[in-house]
Biotite code that builds the C-alpha atoms (Angstrom):
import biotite.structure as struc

atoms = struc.array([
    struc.Atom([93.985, 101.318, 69.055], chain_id="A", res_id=1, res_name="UNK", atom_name="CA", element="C"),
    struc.Atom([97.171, 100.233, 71.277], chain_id="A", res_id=2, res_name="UNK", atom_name="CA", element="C"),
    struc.Atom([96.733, 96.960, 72.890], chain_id="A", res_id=3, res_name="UNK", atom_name="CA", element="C"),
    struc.Atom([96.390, 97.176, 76.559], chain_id="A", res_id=4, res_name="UNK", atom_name="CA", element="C"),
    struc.Atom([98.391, 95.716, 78.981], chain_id="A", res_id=5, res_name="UNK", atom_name="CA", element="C"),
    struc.Atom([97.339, 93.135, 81.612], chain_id="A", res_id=6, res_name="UNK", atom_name="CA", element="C"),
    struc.Atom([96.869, 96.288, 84.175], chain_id="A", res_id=7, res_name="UNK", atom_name="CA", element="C"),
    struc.Atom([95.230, 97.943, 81.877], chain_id="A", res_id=8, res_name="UNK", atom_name="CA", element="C"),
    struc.Atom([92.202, 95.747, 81.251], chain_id="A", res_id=9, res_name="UNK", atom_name="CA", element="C"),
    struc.Atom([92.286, 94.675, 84.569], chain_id="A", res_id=10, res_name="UNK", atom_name="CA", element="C"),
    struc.Atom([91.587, 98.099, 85.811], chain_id="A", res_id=11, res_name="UNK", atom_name="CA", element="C"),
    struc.Atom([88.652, 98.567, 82.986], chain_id="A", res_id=12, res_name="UNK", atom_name="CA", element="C"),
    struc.Atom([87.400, 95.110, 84.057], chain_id="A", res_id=13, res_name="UNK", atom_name="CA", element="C"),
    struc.Atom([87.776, 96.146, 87.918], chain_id="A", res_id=14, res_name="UNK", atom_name="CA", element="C"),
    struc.Atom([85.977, 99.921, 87.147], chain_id="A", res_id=15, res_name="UNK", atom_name="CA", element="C"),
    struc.Atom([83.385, 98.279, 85.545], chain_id="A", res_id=16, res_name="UNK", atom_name="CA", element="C"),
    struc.Atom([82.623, 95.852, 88.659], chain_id="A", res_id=17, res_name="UNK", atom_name="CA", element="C"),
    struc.Atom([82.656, 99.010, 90.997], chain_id="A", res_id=18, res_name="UNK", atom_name="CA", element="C"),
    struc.Atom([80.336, 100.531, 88.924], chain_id="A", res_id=19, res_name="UNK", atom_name="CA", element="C"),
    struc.Atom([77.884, 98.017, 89.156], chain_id="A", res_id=20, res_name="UNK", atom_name="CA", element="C"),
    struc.Atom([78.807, 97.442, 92.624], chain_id="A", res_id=21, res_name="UNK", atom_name="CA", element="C"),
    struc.Atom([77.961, 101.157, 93.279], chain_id="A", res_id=22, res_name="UNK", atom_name="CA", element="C"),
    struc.Atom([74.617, 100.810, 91.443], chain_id="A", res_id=23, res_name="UNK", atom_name="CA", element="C"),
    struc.Atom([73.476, 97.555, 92.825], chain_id="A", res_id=24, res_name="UNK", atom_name="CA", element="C"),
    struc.Atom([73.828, 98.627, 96.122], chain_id="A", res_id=25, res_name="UNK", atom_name="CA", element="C"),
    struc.Atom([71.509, 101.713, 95.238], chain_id="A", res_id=26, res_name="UNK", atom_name="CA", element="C"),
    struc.Atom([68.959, 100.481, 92.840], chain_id="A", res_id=27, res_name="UNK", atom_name="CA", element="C"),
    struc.Atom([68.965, 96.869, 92.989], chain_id="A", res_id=28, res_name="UNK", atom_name="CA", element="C"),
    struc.Atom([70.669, 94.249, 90.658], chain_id="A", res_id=29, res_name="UNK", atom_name="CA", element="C"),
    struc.Atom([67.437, 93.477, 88.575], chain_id="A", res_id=30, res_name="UNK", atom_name="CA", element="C"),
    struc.Atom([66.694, 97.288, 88.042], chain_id="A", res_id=31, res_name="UNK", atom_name="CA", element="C"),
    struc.Atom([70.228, 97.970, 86.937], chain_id="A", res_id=32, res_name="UNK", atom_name="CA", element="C"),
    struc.Atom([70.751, 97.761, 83.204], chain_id="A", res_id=33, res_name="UNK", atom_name="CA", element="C"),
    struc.Atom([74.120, 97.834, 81.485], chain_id="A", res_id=34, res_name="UNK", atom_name="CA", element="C"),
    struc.Atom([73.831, 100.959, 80.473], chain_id="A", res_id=35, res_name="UNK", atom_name="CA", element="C"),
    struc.Atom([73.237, 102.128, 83.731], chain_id="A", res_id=36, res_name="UNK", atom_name="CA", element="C"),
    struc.Atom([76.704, 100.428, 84.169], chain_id="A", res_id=37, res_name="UNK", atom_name="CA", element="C"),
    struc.Atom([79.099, 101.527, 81.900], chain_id="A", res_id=38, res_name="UNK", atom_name="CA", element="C"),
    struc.Atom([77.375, 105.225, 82.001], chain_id="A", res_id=39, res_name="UNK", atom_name="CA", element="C"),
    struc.Atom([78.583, 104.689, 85.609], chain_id="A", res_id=40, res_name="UNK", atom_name="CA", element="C"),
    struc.Atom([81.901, 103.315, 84.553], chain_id="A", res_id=41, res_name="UNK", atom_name="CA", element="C"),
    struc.Atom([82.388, 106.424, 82.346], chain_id="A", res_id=42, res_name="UNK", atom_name="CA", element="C"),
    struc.Atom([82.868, 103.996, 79.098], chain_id="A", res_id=43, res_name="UNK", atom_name="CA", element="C"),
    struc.Atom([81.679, 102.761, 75.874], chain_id="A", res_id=44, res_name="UNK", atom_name="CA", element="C"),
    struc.Atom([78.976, 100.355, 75.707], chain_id="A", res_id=45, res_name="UNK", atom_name="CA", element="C"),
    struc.Atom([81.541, 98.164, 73.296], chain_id="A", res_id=46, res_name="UNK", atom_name="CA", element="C"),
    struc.Atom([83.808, 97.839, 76.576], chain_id="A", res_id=47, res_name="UNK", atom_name="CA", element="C"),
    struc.Atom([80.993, 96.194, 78.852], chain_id="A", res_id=48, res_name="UNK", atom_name="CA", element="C"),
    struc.Atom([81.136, 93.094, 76.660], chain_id="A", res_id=49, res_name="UNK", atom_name="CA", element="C"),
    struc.Atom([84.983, 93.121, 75.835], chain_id="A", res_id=50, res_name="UNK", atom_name="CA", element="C"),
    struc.Atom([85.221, 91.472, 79.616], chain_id="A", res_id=51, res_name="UNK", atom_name="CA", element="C"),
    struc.Atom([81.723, 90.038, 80.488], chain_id="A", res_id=52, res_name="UNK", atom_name="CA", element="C"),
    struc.Atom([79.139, 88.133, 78.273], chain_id="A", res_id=53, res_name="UNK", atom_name="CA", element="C"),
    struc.Atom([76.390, 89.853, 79.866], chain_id="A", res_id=54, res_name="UNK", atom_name="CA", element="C"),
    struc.Atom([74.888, 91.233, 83.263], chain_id="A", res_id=55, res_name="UNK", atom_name="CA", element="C"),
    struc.Atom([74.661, 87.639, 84.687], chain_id="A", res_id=56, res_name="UNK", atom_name="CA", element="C"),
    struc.Atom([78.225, 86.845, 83.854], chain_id="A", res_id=57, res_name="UNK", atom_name="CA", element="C"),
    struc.Atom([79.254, 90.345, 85.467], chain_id="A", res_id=58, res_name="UNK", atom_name="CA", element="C"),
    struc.Atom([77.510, 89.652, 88.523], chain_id="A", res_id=59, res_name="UNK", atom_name="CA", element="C"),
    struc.Atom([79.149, 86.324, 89.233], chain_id="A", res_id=60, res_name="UNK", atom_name="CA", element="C"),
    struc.Atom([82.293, 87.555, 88.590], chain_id="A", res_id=61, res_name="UNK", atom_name="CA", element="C"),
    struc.Atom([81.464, 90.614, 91.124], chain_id="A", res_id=62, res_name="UNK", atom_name="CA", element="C"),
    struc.Atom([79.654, 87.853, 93.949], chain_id="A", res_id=63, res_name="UNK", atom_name="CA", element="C"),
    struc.Atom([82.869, 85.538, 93.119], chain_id="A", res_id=64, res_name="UNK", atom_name="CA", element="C"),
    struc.Atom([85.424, 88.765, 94.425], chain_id="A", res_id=65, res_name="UNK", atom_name="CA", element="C"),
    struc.Atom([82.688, 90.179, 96.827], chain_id="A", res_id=66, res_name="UNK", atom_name="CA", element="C"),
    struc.Atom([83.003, 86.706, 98.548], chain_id="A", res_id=67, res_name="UNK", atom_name="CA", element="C"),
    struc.Atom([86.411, 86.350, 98.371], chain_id="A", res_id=68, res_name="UNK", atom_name="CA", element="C"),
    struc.Atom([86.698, 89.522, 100.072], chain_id="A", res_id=69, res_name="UNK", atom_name="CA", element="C"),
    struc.Atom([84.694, 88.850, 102.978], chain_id="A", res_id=70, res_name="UNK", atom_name="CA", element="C"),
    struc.Atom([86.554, 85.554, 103.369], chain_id="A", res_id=71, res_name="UNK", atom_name="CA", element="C"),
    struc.Atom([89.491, 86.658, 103.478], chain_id="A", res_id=72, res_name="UNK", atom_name="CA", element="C"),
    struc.Atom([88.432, 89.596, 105.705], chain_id="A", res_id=73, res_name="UNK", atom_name="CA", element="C"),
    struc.Atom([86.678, 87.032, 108.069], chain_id="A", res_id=74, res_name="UNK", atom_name="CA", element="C"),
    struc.Atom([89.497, 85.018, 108.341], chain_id="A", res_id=75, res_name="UNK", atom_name="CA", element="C"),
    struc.Atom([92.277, 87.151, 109.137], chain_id="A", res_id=76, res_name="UNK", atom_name="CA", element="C"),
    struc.Atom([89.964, 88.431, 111.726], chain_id="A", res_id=77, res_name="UNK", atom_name="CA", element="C"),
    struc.Atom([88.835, 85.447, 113.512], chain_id="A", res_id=78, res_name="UNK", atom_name="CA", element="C"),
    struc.Atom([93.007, 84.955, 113.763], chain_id="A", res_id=79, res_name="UNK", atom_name="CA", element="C"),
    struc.Atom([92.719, 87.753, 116.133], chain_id="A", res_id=80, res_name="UNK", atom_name="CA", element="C"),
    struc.Atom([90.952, 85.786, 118.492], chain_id="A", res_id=81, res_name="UNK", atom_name="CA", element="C"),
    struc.Atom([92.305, 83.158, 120.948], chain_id="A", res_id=82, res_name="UNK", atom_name="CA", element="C"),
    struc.Atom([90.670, 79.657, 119.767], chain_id="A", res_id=83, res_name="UNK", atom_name="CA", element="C"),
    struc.Atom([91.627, 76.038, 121.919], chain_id="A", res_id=84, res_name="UNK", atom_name="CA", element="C"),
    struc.Atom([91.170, 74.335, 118.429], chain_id="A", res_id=85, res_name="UNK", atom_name="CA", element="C"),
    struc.Atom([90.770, 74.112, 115.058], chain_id="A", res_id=86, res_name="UNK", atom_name="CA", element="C"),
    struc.Atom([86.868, 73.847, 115.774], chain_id="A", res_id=87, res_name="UNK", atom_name="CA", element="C"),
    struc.Atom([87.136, 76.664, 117.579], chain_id="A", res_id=88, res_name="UNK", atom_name="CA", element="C"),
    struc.Atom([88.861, 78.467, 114.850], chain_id="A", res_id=89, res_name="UNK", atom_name="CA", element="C"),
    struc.Atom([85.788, 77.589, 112.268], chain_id="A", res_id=90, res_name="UNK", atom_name="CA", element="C"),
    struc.Atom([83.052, 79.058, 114.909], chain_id="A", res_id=91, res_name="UNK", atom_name="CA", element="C"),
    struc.Atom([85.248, 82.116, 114.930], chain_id="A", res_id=92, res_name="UNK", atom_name="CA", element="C"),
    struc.Atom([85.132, 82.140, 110.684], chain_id="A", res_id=93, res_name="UNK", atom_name="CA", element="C"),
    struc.Atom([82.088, 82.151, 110.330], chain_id="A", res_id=94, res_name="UNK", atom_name="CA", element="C"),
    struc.Atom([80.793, 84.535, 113.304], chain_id="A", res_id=95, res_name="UNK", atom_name="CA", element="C"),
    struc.Atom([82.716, 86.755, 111.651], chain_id="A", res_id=96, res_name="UNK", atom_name="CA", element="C"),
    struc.Atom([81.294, 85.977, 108.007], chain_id="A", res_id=97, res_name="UNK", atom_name="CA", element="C"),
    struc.Atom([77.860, 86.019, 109.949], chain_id="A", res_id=98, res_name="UNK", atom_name="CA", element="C"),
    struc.Atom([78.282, 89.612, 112.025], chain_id="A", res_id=99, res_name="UNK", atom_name="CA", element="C"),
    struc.Atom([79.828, 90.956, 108.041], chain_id="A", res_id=100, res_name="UNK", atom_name="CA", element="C"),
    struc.Atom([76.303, 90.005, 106.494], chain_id="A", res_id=101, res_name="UNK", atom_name="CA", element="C"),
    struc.Atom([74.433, 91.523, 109.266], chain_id="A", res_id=102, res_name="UNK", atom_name="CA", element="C"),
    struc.Atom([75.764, 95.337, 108.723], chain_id="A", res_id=103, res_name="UNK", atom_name="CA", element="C"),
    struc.Atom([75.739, 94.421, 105.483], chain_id="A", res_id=104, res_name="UNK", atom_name="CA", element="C"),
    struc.Atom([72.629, 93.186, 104.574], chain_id="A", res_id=105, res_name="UNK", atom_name="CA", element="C"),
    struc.Atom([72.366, 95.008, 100.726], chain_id="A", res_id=106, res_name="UNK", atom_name="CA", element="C"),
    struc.Atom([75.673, 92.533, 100.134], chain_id="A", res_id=107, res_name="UNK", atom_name="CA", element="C"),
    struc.Atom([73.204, 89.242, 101.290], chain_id="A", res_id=108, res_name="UNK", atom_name="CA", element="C"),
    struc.Atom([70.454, 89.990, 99.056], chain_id="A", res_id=109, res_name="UNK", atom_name="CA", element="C"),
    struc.Atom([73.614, 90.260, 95.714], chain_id="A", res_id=110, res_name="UNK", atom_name="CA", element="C"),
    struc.Atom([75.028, 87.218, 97.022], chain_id="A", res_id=111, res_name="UNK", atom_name="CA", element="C"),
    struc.Atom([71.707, 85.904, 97.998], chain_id="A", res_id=112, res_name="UNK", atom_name="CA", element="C"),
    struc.Atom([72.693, 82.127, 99.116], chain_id="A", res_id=113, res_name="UNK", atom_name="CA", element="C"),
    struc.Atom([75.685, 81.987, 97.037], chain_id="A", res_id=114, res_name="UNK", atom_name="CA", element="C"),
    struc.Atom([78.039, 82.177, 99.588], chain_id="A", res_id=115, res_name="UNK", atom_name="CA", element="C"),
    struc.Atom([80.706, 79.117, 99.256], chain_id="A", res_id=116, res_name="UNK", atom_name="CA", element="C"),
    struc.Atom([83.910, 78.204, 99.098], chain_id="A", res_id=117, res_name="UNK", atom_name="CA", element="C"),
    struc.Atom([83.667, 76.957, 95.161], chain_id="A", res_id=118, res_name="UNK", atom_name="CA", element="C"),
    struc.Atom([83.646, 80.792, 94.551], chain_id="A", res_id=119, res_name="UNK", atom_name="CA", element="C"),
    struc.Atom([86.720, 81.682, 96.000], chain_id="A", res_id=120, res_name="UNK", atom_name="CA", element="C"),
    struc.Atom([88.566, 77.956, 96.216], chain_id="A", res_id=121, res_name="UNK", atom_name="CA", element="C"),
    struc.Atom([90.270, 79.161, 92.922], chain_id="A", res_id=122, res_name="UNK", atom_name="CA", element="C"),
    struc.Atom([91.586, 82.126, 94.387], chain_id="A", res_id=123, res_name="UNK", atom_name="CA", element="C"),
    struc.Atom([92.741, 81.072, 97.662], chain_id="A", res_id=124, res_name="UNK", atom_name="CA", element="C"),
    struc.Atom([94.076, 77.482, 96.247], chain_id="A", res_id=125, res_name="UNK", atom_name="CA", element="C"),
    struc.Atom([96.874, 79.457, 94.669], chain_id="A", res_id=126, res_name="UNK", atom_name="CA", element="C"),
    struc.Atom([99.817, 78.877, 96.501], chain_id="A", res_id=127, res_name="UNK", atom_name="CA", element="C"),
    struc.Atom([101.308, 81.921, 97.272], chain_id="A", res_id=128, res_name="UNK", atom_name="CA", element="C"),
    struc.Atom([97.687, 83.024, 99.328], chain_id="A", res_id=129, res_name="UNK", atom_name="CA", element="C"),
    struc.Atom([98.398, 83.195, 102.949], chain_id="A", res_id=130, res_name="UNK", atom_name="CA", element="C"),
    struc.Atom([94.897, 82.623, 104.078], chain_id="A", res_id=131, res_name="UNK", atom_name="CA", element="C"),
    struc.Atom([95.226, 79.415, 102.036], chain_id="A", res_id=132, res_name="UNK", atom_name="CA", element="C"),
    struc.Atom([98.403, 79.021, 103.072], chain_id="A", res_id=133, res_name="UNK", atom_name="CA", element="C"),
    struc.Atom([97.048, 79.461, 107.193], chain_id="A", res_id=134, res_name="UNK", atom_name="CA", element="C"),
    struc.Atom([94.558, 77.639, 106.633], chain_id="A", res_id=135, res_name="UNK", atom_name="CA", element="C"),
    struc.Atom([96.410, 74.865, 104.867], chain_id="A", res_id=136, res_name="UNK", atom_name="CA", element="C"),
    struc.Atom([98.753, 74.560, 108.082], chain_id="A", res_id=137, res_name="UNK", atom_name="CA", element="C"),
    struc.Atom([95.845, 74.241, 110.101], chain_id="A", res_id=138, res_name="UNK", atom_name="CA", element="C"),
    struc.Atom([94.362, 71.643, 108.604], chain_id="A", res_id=139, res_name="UNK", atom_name="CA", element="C"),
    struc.Atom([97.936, 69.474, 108.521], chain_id="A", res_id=140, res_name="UNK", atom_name="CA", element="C"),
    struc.Atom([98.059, 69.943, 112.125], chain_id="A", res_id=141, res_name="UNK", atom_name="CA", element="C"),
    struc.Atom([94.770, 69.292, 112.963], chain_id="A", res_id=142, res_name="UNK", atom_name="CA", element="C"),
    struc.Atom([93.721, 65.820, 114.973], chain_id="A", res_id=143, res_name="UNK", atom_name="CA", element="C"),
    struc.Atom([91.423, 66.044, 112.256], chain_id="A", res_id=144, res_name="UNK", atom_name="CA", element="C"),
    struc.Atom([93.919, 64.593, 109.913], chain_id="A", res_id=145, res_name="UNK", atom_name="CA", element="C"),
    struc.Atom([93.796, 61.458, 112.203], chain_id="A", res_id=146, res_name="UNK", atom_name="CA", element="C"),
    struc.Atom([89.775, 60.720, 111.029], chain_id="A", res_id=147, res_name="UNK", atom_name="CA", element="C"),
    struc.Atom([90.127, 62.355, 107.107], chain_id="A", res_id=148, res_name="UNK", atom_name="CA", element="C"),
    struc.Atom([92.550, 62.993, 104.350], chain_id="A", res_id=149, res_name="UNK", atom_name="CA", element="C"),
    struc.Atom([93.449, 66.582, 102.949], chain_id="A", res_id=150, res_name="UNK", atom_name="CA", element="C"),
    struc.Atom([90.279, 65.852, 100.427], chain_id="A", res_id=151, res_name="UNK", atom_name="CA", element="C"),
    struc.Atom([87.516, 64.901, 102.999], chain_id="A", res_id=152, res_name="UNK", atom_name="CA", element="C"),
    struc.Atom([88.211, 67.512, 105.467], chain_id="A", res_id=153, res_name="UNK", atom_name="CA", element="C"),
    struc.Atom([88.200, 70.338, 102.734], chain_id="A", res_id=154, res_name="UNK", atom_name="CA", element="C"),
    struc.Atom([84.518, 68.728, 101.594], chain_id="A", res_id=155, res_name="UNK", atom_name="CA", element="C"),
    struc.Atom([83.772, 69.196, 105.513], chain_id="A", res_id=156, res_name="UNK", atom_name="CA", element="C"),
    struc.Atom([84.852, 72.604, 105.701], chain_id="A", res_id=157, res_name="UNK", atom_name="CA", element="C"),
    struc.Atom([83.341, 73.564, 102.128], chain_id="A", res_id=158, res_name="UNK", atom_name="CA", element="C"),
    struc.Atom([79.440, 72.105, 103.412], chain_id="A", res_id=159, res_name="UNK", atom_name="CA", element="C"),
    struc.Atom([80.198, 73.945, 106.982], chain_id="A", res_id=160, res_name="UNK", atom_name="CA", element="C"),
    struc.Atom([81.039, 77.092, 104.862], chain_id="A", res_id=161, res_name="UNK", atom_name="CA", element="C"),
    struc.Atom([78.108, 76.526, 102.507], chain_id="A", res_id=162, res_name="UNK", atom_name="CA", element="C"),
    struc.Atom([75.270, 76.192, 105.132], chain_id="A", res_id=163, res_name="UNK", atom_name="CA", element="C"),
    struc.Atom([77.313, 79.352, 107.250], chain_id="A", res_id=164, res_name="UNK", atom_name="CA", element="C"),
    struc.Atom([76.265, 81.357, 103.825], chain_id="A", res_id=165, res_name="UNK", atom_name="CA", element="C"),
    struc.Atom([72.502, 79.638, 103.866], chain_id="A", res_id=166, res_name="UNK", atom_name="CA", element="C"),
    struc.Atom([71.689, 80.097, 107.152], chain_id="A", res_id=167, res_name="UNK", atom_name="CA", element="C"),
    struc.Atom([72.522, 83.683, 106.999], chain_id="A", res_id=168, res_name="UNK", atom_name="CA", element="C"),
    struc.Atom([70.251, 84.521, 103.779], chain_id="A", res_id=169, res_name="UNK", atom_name="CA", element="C"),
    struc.Atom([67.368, 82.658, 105.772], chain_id="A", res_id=170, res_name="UNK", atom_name="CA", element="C"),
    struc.Atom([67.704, 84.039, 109.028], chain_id="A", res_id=171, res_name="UNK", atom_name="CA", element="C"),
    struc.Atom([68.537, 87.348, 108.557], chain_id="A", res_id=172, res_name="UNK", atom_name="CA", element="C"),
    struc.Atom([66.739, 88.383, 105.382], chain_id="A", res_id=173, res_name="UNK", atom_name="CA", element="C"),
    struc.Atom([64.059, 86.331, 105.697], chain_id="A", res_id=174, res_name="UNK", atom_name="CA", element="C"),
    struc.Atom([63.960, 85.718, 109.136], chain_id="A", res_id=175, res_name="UNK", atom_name="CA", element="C"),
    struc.Atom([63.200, 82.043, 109.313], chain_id="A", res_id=176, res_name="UNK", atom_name="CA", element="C"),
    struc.Atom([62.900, 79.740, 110.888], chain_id="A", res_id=177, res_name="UNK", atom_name="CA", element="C"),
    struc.Atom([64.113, 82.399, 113.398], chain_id="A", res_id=178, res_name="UNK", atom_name="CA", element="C"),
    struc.Atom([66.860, 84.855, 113.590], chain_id="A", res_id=179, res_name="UNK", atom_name="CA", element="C"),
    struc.Atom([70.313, 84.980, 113.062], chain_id="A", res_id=180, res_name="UNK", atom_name="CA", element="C"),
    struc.Atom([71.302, 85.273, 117.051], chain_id="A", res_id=181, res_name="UNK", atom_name="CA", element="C"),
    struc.Atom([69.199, 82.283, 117.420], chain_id="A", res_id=182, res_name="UNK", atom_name="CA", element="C"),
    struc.Atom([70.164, 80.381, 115.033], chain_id="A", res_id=183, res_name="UNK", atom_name="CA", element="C"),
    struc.Atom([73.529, 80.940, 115.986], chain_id="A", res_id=184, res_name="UNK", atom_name="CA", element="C"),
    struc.Atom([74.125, 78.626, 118.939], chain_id="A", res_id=185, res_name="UNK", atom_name="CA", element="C"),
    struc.Atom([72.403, 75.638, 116.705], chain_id="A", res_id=186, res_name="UNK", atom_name="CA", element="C"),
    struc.Atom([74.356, 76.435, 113.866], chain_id="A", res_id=187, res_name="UNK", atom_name="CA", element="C"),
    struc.Atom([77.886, 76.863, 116.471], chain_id="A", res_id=188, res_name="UNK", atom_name="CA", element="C"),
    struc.Atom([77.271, 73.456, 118.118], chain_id="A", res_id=189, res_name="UNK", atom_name="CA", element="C"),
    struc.Atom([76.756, 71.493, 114.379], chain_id="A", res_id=190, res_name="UNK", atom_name="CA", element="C"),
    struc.Atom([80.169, 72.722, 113.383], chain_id="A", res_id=191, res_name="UNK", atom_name="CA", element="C"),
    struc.Atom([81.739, 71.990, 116.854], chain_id="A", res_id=192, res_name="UNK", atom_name="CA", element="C"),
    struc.Atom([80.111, 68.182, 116.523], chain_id="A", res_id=193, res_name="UNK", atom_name="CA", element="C"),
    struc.Atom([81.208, 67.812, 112.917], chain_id="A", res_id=194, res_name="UNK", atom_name="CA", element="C"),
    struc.Atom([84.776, 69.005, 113.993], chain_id="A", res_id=195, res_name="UNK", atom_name="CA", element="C"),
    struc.Atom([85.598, 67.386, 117.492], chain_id="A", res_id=196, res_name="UNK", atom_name="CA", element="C"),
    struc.Atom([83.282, 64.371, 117.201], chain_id="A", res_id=197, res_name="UNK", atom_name="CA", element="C"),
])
């Protein structure tokens, strides 16, 4: 059998991922077997575990992309909109990452509270990125850089980011302690505090 090129397998890794993506979405993550997945892939069994150890491995590698997609997405949309500063900017982010969970609710329950910046740091930390690279910039020339370094202001972003991701499994899949539009404004006004204060 010719070995495949880098394209190659990532292709057959990336099929595989939309496979399961496909049947996730439809039956469920814990009722989809790996059959089920590489039937819907349209490959041999033998293939599944030449790129992922097993389901569990698959689906962190498909919550990892999923999240750097809606990131990314967020991002360069909340760029659209006309912010007085960088905390402004953040509130932006993550309405965006918040109104993307709520018409897409089947992605919340595969990503469950998962959402974080760990999963996609190692993707957007390369340096050719330009959300990292944007977002990089805005950092440097943030008054922020007055109160932290580089290092404490990414940990500030990465807990705002991680709680943005929390508070939108709790309040819009399980509702508490109230919904999403009202936890909004408490939510909005903890990032604003944490980033102007």
């Amino acid at each position: 059998m010719p070995k495949q090129s880098p394209t190659q397998r990532e292709d057959r890794e990336q099929n595989l991922l939309d496979a399961a993506y496909r049947l996730f979405m439809s039956k469920g993550q814990p009722k989809t077997s790996i059959d089920d997945i590489v039937q819907e892939a349209q490959v041999a069994k033998g293939s599944f575990y030449t790129y992922f150890k097993n389901k569990d491995d698959l689906t962190q590698k498909l919550v990892d992309r999923l999240c750097t997609r809606i990131l990314r997405e967020s991002y360069a949309a909340s760029r659209q909109m006309p912010a007085a500063d960088f905390a402004d900017r953040v509130v932006h982010l993550m309405d965006q990452i918040i109104e993307h969970f709520k018409r897409n609710k089947l992605q919340l329950y595969l990503i469950r509270r998962n959402f974080s910046w760990p999963m996609v740091e190692h993707e957007l930390s390369q340096p050719s990125d330009p959300v990292w690279q944007d977002l990089a910039s805005a950092l440097e020339h943030s008054p922020l850089m007055e109160r932290y370094t580089s290092e404490e202001l990414f940990r500030l972003i990465f807990v705002l980011v991680e709680m943005c991701g929390s508070i939108c499994y709790a309040s819009i899949i399980e509702g508490r302690p109230a919904g999403i539009e009202q936890m909004k404004p408490i939510l909005y006004d903890i990032v604003r505090k944490s980033l102007e204060g």
